[in-house]
N, C-alpha and C positions, 0 to 999 in steps of 0.2 A: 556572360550567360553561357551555360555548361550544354555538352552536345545532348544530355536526357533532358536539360529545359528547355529543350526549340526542337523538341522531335516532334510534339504533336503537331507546331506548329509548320513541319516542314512533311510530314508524313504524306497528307492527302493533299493534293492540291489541283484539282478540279479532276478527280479520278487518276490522276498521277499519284505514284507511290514513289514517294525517295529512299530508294533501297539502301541507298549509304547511311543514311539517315536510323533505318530498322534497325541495319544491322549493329552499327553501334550502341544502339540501343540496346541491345539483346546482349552484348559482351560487355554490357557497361565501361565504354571506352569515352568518358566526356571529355568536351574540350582540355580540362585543366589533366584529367592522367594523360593526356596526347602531349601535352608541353611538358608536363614533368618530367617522365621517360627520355625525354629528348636530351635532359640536362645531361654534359659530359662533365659537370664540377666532380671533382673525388679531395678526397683527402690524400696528403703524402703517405706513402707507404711506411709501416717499422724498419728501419734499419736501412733505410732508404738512402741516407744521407753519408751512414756510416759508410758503405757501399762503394759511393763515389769516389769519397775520397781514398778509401782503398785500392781502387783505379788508381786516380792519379796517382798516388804512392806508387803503387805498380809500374808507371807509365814512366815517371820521372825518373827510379831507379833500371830502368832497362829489363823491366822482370817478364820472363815468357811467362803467357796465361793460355792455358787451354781450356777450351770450352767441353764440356761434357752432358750433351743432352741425350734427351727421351728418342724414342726409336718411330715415336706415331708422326702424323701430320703436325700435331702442337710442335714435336721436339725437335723434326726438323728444322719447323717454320723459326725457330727457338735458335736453334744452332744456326742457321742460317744468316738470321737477323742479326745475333752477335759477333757474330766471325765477320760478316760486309761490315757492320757497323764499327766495331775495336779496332779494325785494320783499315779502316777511313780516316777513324781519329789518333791514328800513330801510334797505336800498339803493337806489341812484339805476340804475334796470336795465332795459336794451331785450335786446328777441329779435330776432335775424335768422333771415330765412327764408332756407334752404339753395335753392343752384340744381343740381338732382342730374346737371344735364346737365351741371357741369365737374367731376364724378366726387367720391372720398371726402376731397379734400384741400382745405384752406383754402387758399383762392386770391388773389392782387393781384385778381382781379375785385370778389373777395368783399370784402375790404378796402375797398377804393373805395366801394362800398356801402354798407358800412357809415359809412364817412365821410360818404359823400353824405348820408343819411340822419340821422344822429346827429353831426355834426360836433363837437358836446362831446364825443367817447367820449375817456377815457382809459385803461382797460381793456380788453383782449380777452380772454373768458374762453371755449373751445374745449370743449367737450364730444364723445366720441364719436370724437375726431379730432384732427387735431394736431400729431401726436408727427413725423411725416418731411414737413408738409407747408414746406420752407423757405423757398420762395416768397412765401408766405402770411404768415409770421411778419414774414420780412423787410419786407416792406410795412407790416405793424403798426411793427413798430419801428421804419422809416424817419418816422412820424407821429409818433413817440415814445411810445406808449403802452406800459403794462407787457403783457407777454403771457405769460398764465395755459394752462397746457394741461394738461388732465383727459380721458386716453384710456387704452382698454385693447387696443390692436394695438398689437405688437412693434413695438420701437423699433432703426430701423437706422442703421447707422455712415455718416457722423461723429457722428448721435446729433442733441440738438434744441437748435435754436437758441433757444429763448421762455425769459424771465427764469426761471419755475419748474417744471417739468414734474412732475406723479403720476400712474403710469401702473404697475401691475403687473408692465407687461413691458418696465419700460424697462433699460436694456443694463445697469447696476448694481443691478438692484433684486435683492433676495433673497425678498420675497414668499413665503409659502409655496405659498398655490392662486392660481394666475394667472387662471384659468380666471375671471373677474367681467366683470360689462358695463361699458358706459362709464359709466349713470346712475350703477350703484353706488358705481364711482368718485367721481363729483361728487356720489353720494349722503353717501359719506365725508366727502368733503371739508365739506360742509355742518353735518353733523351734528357736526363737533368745533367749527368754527368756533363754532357754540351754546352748545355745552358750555363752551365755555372764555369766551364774549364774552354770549352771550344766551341764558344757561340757562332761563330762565323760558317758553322759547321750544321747548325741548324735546319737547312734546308734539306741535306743529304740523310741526317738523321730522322725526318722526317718522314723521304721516302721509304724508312723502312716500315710503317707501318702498313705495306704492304702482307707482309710476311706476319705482323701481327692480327690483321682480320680475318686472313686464312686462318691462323690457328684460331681464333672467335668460333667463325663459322662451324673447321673440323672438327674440335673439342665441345663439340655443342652448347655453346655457351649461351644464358640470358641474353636475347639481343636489345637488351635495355642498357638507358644510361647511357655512360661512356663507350660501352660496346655499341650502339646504334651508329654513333659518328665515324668509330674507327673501320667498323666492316663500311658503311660505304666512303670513305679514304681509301679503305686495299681496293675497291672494286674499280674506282675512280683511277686509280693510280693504274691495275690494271689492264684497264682499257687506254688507257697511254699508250702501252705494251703492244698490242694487236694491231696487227697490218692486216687491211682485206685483201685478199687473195687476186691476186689478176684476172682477169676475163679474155678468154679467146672470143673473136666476134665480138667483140662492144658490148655496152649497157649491160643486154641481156644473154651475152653470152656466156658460157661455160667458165666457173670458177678452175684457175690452176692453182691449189693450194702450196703444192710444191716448188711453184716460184715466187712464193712468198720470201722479203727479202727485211729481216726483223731490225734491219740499222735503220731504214725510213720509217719507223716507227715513234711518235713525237716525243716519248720519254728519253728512247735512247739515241736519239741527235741532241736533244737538249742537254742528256750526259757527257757527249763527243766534244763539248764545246769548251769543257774547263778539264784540269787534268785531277783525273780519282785513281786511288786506289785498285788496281788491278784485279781484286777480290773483290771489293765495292762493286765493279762497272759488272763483275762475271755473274751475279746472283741477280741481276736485272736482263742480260741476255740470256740468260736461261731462263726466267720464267716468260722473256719473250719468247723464246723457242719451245716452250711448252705448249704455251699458246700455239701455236705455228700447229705443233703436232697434234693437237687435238682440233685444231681447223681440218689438218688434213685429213685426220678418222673421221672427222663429219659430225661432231659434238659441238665445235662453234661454227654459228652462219654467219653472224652480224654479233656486230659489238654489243648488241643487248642481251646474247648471247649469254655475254661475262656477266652474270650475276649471282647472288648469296646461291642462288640453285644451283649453278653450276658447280660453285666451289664444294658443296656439300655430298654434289650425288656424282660430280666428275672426278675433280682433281682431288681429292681428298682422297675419296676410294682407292684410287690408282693408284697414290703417294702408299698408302696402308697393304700393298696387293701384296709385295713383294714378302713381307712376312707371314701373310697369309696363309701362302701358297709352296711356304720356305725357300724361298730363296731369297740369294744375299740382298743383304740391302745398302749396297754399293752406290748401286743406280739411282736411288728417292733422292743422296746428296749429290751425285756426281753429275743432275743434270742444272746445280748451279755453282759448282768446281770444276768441271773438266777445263783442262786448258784452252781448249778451243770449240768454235761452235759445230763443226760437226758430231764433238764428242756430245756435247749436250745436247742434240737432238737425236743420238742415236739414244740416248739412254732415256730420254722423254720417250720414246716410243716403244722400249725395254719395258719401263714403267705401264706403259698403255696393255701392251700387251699380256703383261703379268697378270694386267685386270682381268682382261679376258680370260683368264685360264682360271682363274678369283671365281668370276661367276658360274663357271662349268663347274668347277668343284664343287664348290655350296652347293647345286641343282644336285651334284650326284650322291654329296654326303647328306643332305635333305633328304632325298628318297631311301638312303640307307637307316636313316632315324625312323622315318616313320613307317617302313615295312620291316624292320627288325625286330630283336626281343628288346621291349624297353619297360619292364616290370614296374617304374616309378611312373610310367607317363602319367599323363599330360605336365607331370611339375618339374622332372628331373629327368636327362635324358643321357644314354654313354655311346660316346661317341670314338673311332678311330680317326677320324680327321685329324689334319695338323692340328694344334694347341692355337695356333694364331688365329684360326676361320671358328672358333669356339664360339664367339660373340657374335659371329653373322648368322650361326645357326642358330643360337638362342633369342637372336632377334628376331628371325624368322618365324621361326615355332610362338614365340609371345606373339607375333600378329595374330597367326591363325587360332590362338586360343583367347586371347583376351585377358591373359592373366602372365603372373611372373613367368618364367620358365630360366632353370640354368642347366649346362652342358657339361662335362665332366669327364676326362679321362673313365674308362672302365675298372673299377678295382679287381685285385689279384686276392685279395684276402679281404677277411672283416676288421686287422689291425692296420692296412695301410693308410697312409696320406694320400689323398685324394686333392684336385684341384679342377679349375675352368671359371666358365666364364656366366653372368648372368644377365638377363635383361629383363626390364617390366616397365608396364605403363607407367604413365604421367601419375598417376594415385599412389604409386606402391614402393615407398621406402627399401632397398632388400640390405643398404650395409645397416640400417635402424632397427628391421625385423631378426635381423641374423645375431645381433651384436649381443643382448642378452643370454644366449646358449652357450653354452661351454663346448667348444669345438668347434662351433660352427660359425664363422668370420668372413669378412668381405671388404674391400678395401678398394677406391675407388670415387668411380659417382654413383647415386642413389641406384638409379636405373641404368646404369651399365659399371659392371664394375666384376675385378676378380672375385671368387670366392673360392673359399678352403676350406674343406673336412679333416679334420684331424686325425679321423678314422672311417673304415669304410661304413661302423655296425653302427655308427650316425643317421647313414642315409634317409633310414625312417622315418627318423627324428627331424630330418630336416623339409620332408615330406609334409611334415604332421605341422610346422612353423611356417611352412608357406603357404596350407592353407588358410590354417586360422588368422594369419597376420591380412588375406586377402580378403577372408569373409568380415574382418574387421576394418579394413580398409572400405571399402565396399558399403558400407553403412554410413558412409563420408558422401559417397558419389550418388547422382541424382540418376537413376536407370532411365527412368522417363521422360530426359530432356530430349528435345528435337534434335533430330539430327542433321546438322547443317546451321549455318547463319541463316542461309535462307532457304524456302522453297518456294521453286519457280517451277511455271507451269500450268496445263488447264482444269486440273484438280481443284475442289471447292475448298481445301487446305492449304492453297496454293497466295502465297503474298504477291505474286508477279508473274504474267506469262511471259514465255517464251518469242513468240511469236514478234514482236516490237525490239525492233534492236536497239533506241537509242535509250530507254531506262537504263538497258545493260551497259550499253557505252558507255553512259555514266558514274555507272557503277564500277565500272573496272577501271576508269582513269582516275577517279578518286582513293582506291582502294591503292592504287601504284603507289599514288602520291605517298602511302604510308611506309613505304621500303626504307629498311629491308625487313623480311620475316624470318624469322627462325624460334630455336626454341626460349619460351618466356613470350613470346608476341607471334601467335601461329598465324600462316597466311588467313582469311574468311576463307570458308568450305559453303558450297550451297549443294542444296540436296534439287536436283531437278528432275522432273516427270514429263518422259518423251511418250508420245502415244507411239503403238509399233506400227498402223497404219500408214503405210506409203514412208516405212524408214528405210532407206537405203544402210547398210552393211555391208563395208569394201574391209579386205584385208589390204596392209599397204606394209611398208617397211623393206628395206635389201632381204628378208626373208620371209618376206610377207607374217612378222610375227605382231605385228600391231593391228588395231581396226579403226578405221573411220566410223562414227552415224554419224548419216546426214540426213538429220528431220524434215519433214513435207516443206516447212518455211524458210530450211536453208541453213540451220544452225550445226556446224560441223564441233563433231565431240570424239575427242582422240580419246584411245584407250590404248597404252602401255601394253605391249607385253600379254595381250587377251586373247589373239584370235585364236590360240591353240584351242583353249577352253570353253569361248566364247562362240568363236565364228557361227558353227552348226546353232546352236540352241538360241540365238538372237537373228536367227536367218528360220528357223520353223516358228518361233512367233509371230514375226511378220507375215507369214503366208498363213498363218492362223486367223491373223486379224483381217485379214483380206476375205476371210470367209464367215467370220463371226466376230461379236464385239467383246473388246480386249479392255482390262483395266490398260492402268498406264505403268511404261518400265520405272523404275525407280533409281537413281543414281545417286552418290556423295560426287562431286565436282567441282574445280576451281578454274574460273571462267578468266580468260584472258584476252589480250588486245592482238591479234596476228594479222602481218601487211605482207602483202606480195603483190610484186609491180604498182606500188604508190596507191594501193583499195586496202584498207583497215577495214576489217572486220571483226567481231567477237567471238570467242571461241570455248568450248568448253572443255578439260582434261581431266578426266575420269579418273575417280581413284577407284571408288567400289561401285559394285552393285547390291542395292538394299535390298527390293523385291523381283521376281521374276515376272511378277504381274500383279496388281492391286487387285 
């Protein structure tokens, strides 16, 4: 029996509402698509096999392979994964560091490089990338080397020149979920290599699919399928990794993050015990000292800490900052290469703090977009910011507008080449919309992807395609639907109040049970209505830039990053409704399980605010 045919029967049950039970309902999530999704079966990948034994050939003949990946989170996670992993299983194997200023393609630069440097390479092994870079390949090949290419971006016509290509989306593949990162790909590729040549070796190769569900998570991948299993394995495995920090004074005393000592850490004593690979052992004590450093910024508390969210809105970001912000990107791999561990916790905190300087910029190139001249707004916007922060500002700006938006170098003429970066909602195609115009191209994922003007006297043109492709989009999407899974609350609209904590407890240990979320399978959102009456509003945070409500009945609801905006105007409501009667506030929220000192209680985290008052 499916979860829509035992909802009625589970809905009411003597004025109880099983909220799990709605909600499912409403997202048509029945018992049987909850087990389906679940399935990790795949099919072998094309060229999968050819692949391997290319390896081996490689391997048995003594031939140096260098790896060449992508410059993002995937391409590290990518490079990383294969460089521990081919250097576990007895290969002769360098890493090249990506130069992200000549963009996502292997390049004759890159090549030469790599020659310079490694003059013995016989192999090019591409992670992340690859698949339309011909240029690149060509220059391998003109050396003679084999070239190996392991990427997950669409493969375009005439298709790829490198002796073997595995790629989910390459022009013949049948693949069933495309949707995988590039690691997973050479996560693949690795793991049969084992299976069939160095089975003994299985266990090691295993753990690398740490480094494959980061890249899942960063590269926003479906967290369906075989990606469900794999991001919680990296999360599982990561929390291996993480030492809690010491406490001065017992129990309840004061965490020292700093004497945090990452070898008592159960994954890597478990490593200590047999002898690996010196590359192997270095890429799991860095991302244990990653960890470490991001205990010590005050990002992880507790091991629950480590989850899909963290990796998405922490380590991910930070890993991406460093190009951001332009500077090198030495530090994103040298904090699981440096020789030693103090080196890889100074450059995890390199990293860390690249971030910081990440979100200052965006804040100040944001205000420069939106009080400048910007003649295309709301759809196209020109920017001087670095080329790298182009996608954080276009992601930005599509929040606040609700529709596509891309960013763009400022053109000098009406014949130049133009480029940048685009983003748009869940609805809106833009490499689908762009791809029929003549000039105007995008390459990428749907909703985050480069785009190129051919010319500047386009611009209009490309103005005039992104509305119409929105206003047609748009006619797809339901304006009307509720906002939220649910609404809680004392509203006559309301499925559930507030006030009764164990419905919700129920509802949020059920809803856990479904982890992890990401994109393809979003956390449940509830829309909930606080009255202002007797609400407390604290600013809290090291800068006091976040806010607590804490409603009459006890129910605390964190808001990010609000009081700047907030504080005032949800502090004169309250003292409003103190003197006259107020509708109720309105929120979007995803309600959670928080304990301190061994008391669980339910909690709410604010995304938005819908009404100022009903």
């Amino acid at each position: 029996m499916t979860t829509l045919q035992t909802v009625e029967d589970h809905l009411l049950v003597e004025d109880d509402i099983d909220l799990f039970a709605l909600m499912c309902q409403r997202r048509g999530w029945t018992d049987e698509y909850l087990r389906e999704i679940e399935s990790a079966e795949h099919d072998e990948l094309l060229g999968l096999a050819e692949m391997v034994e290319a390896l081996e050939d490689a391997r048995t003949k003594g031939q140096k392979i260098t790896i060449a990946p992508d410059f993002d989170m995937d391409g590290i996670s990518s490079g990383v994964l294969g460089y521990a992993g081919l250097s576990e299983l007895g290969f002769d194997v360098e890493l090249h560091l990506p130069d992200y200023q000549r963009g996502h393609d292997v390049t004759p630069a890159d090549i030469a490089e790599v020659n310079q440097k490694w003059p013995e390479t016989q192999v090019l092994l591409t992670c992340d990338g690859g698949v339309n870079s011909h240029r690149g390949i060509a220059a391998a090949r003109a050396l003679g080397w084999t070239t190996l290419v392991t990427d997950h971006h669409e493969e375009l016509e005439p298709g790829c020149t490198a002796d073997i290509t595995v790629d989910p989306c390459r022009i013949d593949e049948t693949y069933a979920h495309t949707g995988i990162c590039g690691a997973h790909v050479l996560y693949q590729v690795i793991s049969a290599y084992a299976r069939i040549h160095r089975p003994e070796k299985l266990w090691e190769v295993r753990l690398l699919r740490l480094f494959a569900g980061l890249g899942t998570v960063s590269d926003v991948m479906p967290v369906l399928y075989e990606n469900r299993q794999l991001v919680r394995d990296s999360l599982s495995i990561a929390r291996l990794l993480w030492v809690a920090p010491p406490r001065s004074g017992g129990a309840y005393g004061n965490p020292e993050p700093h004497l945090i000592d990452v070898e008592v850490s159960t994954l890597m004593q478990l490593l200590r015990t047999e002898p690996h690979h010196p590359v192997f052992l270095r890429v799991f004590q860095g991302f244990a000292l990653m960890l470490k450093a991001f205990t010590q910024t005050g990002k992880i508390r507790d091991v629950d800490s480590i989850d899909e969210g963290f990796y998405g809105f922490y380590l991910a970001p930070a890993m991406n900052s460093p190009r951001r912000v332009g500077q090198p990107l030495e530090s994103c791999f040298a904090v699981f290469t440096a020789p030693d561990a103090e080196g890889m916790l100074e450059n995890a905190h390199k990293v860390i703090l690249d971030n910081e300087q990440r979100k200052q910029m965006v804040a100040d190139h944001l205000e420069e977009l939106t009080d400048g001249d910007q003649p295309l707004a709301p759809w196209v916007y020109f920017s001087q910011a670095p080329t790298g922060m182009y996608g954080l500002l276009a992601h930005r700006l599509m929040r606040r507008a609700g529709h596509p938006v891309i960013v763009l170098n400022r053109p000098s003429g009406p014949d130049v080449f133009i480029s940048g970066s685009g983003r748009a909602p869940d609805w809106f195609d833009i490499i689908d919309s762009l791809g029929p115009h003549e000039g105007l191209s995008a390459i990428g994922h749907q909703q985050a992807c480069g785009v190129k003007v051919e010319r500047a006297e386009l611009l209009d043109e490309l103005v005039v395609v992104l509305q119409e492709a929105t206003r047609a989009a748009l006619l797809a999407v339901d304006t009307d639907a509720q906002v939220g899974d649910l609404v809680l609350g004392p509203d006559a609209d309301c499925d559930a109040g507030l006030d009764d904590p164990q419905p919700l407890f129920e509802f949020v240990r059920r809803v856990e049970s479904l982890k992890p979320f990401g994109h393809g399978f979003a956390e449940p959102v509830v829309q909930i209505a606080i009255e202002p009456l007797g609400l407390r509003v604290d600013r809290i945070g090291s800068e006091r830039q976040h806010l607590r409500l804490v409603t009459r009945a006890g129910l605390s609801c964190l808001w990010w990053n609000a009081a700047e905006d907030k504080h005032e105007e949800l502090n004169r409501l309250v003292a409003r409704a103190s003197r006259t009667e107020l509708g109720t506030l309105r929120f979007t929220a995803k309600l959670q399980l928080n304990t301190f000192r061994g008391d669980t209680r339910v909690q709410a985290v604010i995304t938005e605010q819908i009404t100022a008052s009903a």
